[in-house]
C-alpha atoms as a printed R data frame, in Angstrom:
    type eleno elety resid chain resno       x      y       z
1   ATOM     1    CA   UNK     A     1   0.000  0.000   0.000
2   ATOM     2    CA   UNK     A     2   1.273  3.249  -0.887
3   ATOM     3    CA   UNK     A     3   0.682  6.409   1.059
4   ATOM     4    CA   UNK     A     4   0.985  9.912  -1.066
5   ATOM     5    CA   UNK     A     5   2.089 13.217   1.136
6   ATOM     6    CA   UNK     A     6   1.527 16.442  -0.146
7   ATOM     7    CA   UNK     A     7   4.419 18.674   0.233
8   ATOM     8    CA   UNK     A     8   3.770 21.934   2.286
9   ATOM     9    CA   UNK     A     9   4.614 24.013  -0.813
10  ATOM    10    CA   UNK     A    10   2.426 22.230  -2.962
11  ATOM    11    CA   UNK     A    11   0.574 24.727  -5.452
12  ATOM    12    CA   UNK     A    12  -2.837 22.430  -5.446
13  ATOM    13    CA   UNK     A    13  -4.640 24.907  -2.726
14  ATOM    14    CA   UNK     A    14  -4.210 28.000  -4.302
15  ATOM    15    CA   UNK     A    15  -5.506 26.196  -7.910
16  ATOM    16    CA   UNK     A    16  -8.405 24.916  -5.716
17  ATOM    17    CA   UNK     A    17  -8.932 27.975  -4.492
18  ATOM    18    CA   UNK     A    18  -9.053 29.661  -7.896
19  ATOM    19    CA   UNK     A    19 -11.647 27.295  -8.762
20  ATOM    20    CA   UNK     A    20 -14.039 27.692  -6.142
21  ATOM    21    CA   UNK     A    21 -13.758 31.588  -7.391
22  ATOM    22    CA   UNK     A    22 -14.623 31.084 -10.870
23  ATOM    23    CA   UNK     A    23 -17.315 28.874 -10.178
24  ATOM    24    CA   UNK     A    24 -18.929 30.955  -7.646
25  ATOM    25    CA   UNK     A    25 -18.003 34.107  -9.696
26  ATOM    26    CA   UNK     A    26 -19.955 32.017 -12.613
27  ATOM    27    CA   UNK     A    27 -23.696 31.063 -10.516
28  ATOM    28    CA   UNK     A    28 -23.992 34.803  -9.386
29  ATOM    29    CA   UNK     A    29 -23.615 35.785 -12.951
30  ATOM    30    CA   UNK     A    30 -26.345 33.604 -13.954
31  ATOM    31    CA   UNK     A    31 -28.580 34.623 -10.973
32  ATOM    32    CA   UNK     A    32 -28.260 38.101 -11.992
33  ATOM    33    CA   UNK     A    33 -29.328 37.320 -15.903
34  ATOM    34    CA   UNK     A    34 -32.038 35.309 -14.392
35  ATOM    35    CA   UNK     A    35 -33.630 38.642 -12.722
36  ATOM    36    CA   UNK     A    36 -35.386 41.241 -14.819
37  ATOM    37    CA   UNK     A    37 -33.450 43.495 -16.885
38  ATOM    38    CA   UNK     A    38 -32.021 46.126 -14.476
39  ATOM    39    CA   UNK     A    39 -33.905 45.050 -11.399
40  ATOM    40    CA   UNK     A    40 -31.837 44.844  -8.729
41  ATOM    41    CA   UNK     A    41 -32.741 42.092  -5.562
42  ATOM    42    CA   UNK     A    42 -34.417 44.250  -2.965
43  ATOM    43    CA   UNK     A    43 -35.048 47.184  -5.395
44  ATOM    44    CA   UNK     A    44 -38.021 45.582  -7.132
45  ATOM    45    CA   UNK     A    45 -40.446 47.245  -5.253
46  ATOM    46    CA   UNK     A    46 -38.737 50.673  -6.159
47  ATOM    47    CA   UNK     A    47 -37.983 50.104 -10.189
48  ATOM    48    CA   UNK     A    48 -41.746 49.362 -10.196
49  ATOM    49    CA   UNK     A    49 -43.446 52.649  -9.028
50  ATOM    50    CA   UNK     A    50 -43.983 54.877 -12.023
51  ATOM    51    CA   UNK     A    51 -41.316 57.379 -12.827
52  ATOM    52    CA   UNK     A    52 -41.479 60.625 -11.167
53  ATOM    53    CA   UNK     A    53 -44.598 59.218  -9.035
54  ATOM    54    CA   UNK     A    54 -45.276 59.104  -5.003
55  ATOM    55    CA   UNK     A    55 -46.722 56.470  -3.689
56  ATOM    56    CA   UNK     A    56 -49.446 57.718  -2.289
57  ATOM    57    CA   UNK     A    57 -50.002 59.808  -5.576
58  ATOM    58    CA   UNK     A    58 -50.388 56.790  -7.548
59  ATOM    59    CA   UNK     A    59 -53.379 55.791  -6.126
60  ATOM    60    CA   UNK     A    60 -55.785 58.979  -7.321
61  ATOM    61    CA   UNK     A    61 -58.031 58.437  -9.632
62  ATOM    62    CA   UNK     A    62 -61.224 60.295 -10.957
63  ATOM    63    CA   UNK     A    63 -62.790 56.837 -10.101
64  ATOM    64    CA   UNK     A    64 -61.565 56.919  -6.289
65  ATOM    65    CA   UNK     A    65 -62.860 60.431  -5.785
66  ATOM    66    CA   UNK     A    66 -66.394 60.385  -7.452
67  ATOM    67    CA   UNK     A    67 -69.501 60.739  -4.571
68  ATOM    68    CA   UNK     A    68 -70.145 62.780  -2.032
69  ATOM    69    CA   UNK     A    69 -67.471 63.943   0.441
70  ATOM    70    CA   UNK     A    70 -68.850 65.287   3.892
71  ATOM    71    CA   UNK     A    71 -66.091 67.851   6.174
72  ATOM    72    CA   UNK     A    72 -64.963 66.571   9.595
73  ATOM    73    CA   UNK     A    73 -62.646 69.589   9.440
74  ATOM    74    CA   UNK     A    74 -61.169 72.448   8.188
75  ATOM    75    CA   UNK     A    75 -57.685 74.347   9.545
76  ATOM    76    CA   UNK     A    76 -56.027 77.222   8.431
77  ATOM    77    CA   UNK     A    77 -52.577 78.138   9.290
78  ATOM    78    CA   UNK     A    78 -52.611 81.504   8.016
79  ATOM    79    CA   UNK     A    79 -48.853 83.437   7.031
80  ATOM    80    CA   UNK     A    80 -47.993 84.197  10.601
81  ATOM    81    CA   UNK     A    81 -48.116 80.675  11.666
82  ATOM    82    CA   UNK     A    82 -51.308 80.716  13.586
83  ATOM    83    CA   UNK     A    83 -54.222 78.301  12.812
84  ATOM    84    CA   UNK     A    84 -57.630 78.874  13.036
85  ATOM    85    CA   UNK     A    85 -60.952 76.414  12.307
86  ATOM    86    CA   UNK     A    86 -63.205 78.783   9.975
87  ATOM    87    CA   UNK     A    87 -66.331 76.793  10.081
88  ATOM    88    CA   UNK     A    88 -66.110 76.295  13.944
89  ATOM    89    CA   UNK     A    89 -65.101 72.489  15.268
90  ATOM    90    CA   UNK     A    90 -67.617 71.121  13.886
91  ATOM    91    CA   UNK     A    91 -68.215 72.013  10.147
92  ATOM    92    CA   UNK     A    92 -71.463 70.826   8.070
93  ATOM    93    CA   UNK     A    93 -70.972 70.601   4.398
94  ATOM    94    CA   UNK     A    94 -69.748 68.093   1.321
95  ATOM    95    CA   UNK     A    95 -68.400 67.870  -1.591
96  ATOM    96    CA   UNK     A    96 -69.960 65.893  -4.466
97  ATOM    97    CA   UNK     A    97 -67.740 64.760  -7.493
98  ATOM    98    CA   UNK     A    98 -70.099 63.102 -10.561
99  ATOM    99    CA   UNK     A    99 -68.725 60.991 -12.816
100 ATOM   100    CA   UNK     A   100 -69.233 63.735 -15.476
101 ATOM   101    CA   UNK     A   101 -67.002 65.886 -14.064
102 ATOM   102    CA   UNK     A   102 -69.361 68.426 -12.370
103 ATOM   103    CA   UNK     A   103 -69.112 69.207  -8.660
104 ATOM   104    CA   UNK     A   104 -71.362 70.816  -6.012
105 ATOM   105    CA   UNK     A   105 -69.576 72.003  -2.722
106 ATOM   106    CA   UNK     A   106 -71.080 73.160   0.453
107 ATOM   107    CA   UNK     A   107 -69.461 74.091   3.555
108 ATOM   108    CA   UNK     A   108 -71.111 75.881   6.693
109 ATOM   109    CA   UNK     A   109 -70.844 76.827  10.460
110 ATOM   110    CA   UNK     A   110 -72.649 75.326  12.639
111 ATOM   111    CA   UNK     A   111 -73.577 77.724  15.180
112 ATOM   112    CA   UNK     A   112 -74.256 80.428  12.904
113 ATOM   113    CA   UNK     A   113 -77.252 82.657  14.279
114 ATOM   114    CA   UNK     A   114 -80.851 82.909  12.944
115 ATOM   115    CA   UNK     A   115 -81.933 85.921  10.918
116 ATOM   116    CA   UNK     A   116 -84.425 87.557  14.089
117 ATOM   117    CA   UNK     A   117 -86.402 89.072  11.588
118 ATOM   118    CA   UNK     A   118 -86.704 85.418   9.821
119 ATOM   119    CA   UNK     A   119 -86.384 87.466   6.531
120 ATOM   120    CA   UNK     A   120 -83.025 86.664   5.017
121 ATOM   121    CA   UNK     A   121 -83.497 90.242   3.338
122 ATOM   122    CA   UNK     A   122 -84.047 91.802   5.862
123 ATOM   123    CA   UNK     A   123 -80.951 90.763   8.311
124 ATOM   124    CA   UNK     A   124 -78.792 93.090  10.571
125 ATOM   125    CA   UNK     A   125 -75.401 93.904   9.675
126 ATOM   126    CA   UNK     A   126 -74.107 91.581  11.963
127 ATOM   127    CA   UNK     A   127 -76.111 88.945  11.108
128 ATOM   128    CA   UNK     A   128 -75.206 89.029   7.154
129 ATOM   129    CA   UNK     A   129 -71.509 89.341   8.473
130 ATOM   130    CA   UNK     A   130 -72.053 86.297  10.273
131 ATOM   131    CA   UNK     A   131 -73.621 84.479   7.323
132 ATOM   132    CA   UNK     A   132 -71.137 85.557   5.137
133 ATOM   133    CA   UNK     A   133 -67.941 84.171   7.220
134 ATOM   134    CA   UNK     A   134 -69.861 81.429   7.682
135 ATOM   135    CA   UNK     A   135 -70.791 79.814   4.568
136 ATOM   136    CA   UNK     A   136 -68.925 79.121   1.328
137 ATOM   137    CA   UNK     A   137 -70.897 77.640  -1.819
138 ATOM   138    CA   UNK     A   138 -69.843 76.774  -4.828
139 ATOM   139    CA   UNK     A   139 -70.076 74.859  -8.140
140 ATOM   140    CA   UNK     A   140 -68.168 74.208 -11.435
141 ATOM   141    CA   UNK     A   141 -66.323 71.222 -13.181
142 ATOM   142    CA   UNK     A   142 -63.626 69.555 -11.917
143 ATOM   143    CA   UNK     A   143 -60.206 67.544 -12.942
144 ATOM   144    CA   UNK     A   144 -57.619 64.915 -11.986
145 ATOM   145    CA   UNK     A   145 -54.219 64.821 -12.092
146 ATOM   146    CA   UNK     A   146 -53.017 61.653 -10.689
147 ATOM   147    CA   UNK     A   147 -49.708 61.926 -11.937
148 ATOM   148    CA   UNK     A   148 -49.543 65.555  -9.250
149 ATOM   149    CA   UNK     A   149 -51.931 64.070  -7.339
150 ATOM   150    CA   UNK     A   150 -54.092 67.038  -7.339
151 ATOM   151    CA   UNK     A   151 -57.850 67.658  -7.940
152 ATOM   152    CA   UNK     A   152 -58.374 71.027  -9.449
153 ATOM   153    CA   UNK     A   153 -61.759 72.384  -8.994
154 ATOM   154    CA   UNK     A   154 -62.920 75.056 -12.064
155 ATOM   155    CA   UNK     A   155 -65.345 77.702  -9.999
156 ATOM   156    CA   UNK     A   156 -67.750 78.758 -12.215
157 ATOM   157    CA   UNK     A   157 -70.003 80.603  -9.330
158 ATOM   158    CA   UNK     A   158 -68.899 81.068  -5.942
159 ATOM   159    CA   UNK     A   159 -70.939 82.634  -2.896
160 ATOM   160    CA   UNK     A   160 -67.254 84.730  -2.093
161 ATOM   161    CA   UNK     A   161 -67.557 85.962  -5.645
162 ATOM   162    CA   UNK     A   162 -63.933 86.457  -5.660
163 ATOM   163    CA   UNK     A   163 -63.195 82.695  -6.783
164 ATOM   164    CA   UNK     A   164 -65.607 83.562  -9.984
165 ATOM   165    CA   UNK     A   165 -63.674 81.611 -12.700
166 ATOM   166    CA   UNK     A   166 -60.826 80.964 -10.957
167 ATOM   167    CA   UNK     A   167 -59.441 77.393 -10.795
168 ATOM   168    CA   UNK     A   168 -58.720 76.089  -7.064
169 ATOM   169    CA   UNK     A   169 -56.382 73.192  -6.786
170 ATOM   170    CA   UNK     A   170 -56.700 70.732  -4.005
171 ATOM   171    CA   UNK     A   171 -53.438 68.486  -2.960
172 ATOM   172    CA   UNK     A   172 -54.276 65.014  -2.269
173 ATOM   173    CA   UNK     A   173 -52.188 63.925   0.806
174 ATOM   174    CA   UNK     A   174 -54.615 60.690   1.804
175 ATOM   175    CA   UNK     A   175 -57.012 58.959   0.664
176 ATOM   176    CA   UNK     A   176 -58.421 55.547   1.609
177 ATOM   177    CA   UNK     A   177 -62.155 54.130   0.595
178 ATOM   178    CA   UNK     A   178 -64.103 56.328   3.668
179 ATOM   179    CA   UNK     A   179 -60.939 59.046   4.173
180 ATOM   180    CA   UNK     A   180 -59.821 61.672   2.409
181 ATOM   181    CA   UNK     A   181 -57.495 64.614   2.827
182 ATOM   182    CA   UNK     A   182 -56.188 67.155   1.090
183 ATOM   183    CA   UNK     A   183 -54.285 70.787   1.380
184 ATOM   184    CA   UNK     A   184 -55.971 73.860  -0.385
185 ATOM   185    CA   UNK     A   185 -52.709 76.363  -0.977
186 ATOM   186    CA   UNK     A   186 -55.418 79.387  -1.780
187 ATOM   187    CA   UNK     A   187 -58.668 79.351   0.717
188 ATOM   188    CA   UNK     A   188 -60.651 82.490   1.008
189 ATOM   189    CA   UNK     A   189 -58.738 83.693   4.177
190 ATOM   190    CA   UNK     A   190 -54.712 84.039   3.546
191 ATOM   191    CA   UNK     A   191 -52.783 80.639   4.409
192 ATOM   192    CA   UNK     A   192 -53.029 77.051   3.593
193 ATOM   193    CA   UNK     A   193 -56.483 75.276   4.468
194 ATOM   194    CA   UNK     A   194 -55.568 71.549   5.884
195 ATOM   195    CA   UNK     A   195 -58.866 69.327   4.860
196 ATOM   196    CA   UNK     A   196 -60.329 66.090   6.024
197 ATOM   197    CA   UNK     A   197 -63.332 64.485   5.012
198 ATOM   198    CA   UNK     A   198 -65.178 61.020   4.802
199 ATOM   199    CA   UNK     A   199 -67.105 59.550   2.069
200 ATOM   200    CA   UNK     A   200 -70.959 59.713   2.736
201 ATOM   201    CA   UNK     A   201 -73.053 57.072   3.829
202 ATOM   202    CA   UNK     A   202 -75.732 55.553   1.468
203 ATOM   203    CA   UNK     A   203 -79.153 56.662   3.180
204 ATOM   204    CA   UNK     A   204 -79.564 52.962   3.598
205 ATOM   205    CA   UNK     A   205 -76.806 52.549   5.950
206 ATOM   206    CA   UNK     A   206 -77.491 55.359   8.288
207 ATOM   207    CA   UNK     A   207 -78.202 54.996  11.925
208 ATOM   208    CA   UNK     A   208 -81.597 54.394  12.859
């Protein structure tokens, strides 16, 4: 029986070595064929979104938005940093958004005061002036950009006749099948108006 020895300074490790290198050097090649042309592992989930698209901007659609929309709130942080709720804590109005692109929006105080004459003709100063910070009515058409993630509303007759034929732009920061919100960059008082709302209920489903 013969025994072999290999000599200390036998070259045979380093070859092996070399080997194992190429042959590992040649399976991550082919994993990295065998993925999808310049998808990276882990970076799937980014190469997919749209180019130049948020994520939360990708899910707007005219389709998401159309129904009626009623106000849980309304904030204004006007230019010197302070933040006031126009329409009280509690404001009562909607938006509705057709699937014709038409829209109806209503938004009101709560605790505005009755006319004491219970002629709206025929109210005091200080009445009207209450009515008139207090309410804000409008229609038009509207339009989607889900690329900006914006819904741009096209005033055609507003009850602050200002926003005549103007076009108002609202930012869509959430939105969810009952919850929506959204920045206005130009309400009718200076500032930035910070907007939730929640989808109406079909008169079906309301409490009893």
């Amino acid at each position: 029986m013969t025994i072999h020895t290999r000599h200390p300074n036998s070259t045979r490790p380093g070859k092996d070595r070399s080997t194992a290198r190429t042959i590992t050097a040649a399976v991550l090649l082919c994993m990295t064929v065998a993925l999808p042309s310049g998808r990276a592992t882990g970076q799937s989930q980014m190469v997919a979104l749209p180019s130049g698209r948020a994520i939360g901007q990708s899910q707007i659609s005219q389709d998401r938005l159309v129904g009626t929309w009623t106000y849980v709130s309304v904030v204004v942080e006007r230019t010197d940093g302070t933040r006031v709720a126009p329409f009280g804590p509690d404001p009562k109005g909607f938006i509705t958004l057709s699937a014709d692109g038409r829209y109806s929006l209503q938004l009101i105080r709560r605790d505005i005061p009755k006319i004491a004459s219970n002629d709206r003709l025929s109210g005091t100063a200080e009445e009207n002036r209450a009515v008139a910070q207090g309410v804000v009515s409008q229609f038009g058409t509207y339009s989607v950009n889900q690329a900006e993630g914006t819904l741009t509303l096209h005033i055609e007759t507003s009850s602050f006749p200002n926003e005549n034929g103007m076009d108002q732009e609202r930012i869509i920061t959430s939105i969810s099948a009952d919850k929506l919100q959204w920045t206005n960059p130009t309400p009718t008082t200076p500032g930035i108006a910070y907007s939730t709302l929640r989808r109406a209920r079909d008169p079906a489903e309301q409490p009893q």
